[in-house]
Phi, psi and omega in degrees: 000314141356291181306307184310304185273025169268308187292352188278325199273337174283342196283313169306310186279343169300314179323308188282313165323295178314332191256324189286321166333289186310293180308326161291305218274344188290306187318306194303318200288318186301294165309306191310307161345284194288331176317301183316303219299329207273334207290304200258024132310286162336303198291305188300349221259313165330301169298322189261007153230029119267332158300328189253000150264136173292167170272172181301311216296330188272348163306323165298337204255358154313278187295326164289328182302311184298310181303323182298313174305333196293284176328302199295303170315345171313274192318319180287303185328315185279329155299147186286173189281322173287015179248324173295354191240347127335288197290314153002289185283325151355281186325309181308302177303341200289287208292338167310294189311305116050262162320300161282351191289315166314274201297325191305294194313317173286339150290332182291335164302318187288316191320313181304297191315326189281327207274321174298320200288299181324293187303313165306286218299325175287318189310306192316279169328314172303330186284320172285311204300120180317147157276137177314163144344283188267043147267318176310152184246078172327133359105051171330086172314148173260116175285156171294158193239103190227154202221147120316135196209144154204159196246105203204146234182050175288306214268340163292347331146294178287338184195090205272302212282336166309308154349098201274123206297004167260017151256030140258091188216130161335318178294311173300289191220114171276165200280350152298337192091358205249088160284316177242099151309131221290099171275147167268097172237129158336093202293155203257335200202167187298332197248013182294118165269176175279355165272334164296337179265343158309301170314309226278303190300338192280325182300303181305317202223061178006054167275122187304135188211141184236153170224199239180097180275190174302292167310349194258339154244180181296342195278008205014074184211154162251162208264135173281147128285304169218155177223124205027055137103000183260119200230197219288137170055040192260353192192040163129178174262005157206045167262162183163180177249161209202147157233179185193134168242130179061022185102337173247131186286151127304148178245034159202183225290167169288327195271018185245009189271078195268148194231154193242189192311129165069022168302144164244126213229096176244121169280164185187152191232140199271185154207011174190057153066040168050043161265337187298329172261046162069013157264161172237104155253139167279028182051014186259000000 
């Protein structure tokens, strides 16, 4: 019995260590706990009242702004109402003035474009524009150069009975004496003859007409024979047609006859060698 009982008591105080153990050690874990949790409370709590105290320098630079803000208000108080309404109207104008400075720059490229189109529209003009009169080198219109012509059978009228009697007819011969009243035609060229304007006028106004070329007789001309159907002995052995410019028979052919600006040109038909028309040829 003895024995036992020292060992029951050591068995207790181990018992008892062990558990006073267990408790400290619950405890010390239980302090590390709460120790974490308070530490970055601290910390956060710490960062957000330095965030909610200001530092000195901006405290400073408060109280100066404010002071400034003090002054200024100060000052408009002390100024007269036109000057506050100066300034005022200042403020309104800043951004108009602005504003036009904006359009201006943007206009200034078009003002150029406008000022290059003006300067072409002047070129253009200087280039369109007429030269006086007398700078100009007037141009010598070329006038026409034109002649007269007519076909007339008077003298068949006077010696009626000369006549071969199926060509005594109205169609043949009229009773004015007037196959071709005096036509105006255009001479075409320098070399224009009295016979080029025969052609021209008997071809317009369909008058029958026969010839002679150049080659075919002696007079190297050419020879008329007939006109509207009255031709060579048609009214005797010395009838035929003669022509005359300005009043004068030519003593050669029609086609050797170059005619100038304002020639008058009358055919006529003879029965005695153009003495009945106040001419005389001796066939030379």
């Amino acid at each position: 019995m003895k024995i036992k009982l020292p060992l029951l008591l050591l068995v207790l105080l181990t018992i008892f260590l062990t558990a006073c153990n267990i408790q400290t050690v619950e405890k010390f874990e239980q302090m590390q706990e709460q120790e974490r949790s308070v530490e970055p409370k601290s910390t956060t709590e710490q960062h957000e009242a330095t965030e909610e105290t200001p530092s000195v320098e901006e405290e400073k630079q408060a109280e100066m702004k404010s002071g400034i803000d003090e002054n200024s208000k100060n000052e408009k108080q002390d100024k007269p109402q036109q000057e506050v309404q100066q300034e005022n109207q200042e403020v309104v104008e800043q951004p108009k003035k602005e504003a036009e400075k904006k359009q201006e720059v943007t206009k200034a490229p078009n003002t150029k474009t406008e000022q290059t189109a003006t300067n072409k529209t002047g070129d253009k003009e200087k280039t369109n524009t007429v030269m006086p009169p007398n700078e100009v080198q007037q141009q010598p219109a070329t006038q026409k150069r034109t002649v007269t012509i007519a076909i007339r059978v008077d003298t068949l009228l006077k010696h009626w009975d000369k006549l071969d009697s199926n060509l005594q007819s109205e169609k043949y011969v009229p009773k004015n004496g007037i196959i071709l009243k005096p036509t105006t035609y255009e001479l075409l060229s320098e070399k224009d003859t009295v016979w080029d304007v025969l052609q021209r006028a008997t071809k317009e106004y369909k008058i029958q007409m026969e010839y002679q070329g150049a080659n075919e007789n002696i007079y190297n001309s050419v020879y008329v024979e007939g006109i509207n159907h009255l031709y060579e002995f048609s009214a005797g052995e010395l009838s035929g047609w003669m022509y005359k410019v300005n009043g004068v028979y030519p003593n050669y052919g029609c086609s050797q006859y170059v005619l100038k600006d304002g020639d008058v040109i009358e055919w006529h038909y003879t029965v005695d060698l153009g003495r009945d028309l106040g001419n005389h040829w001796d066939g030379n």
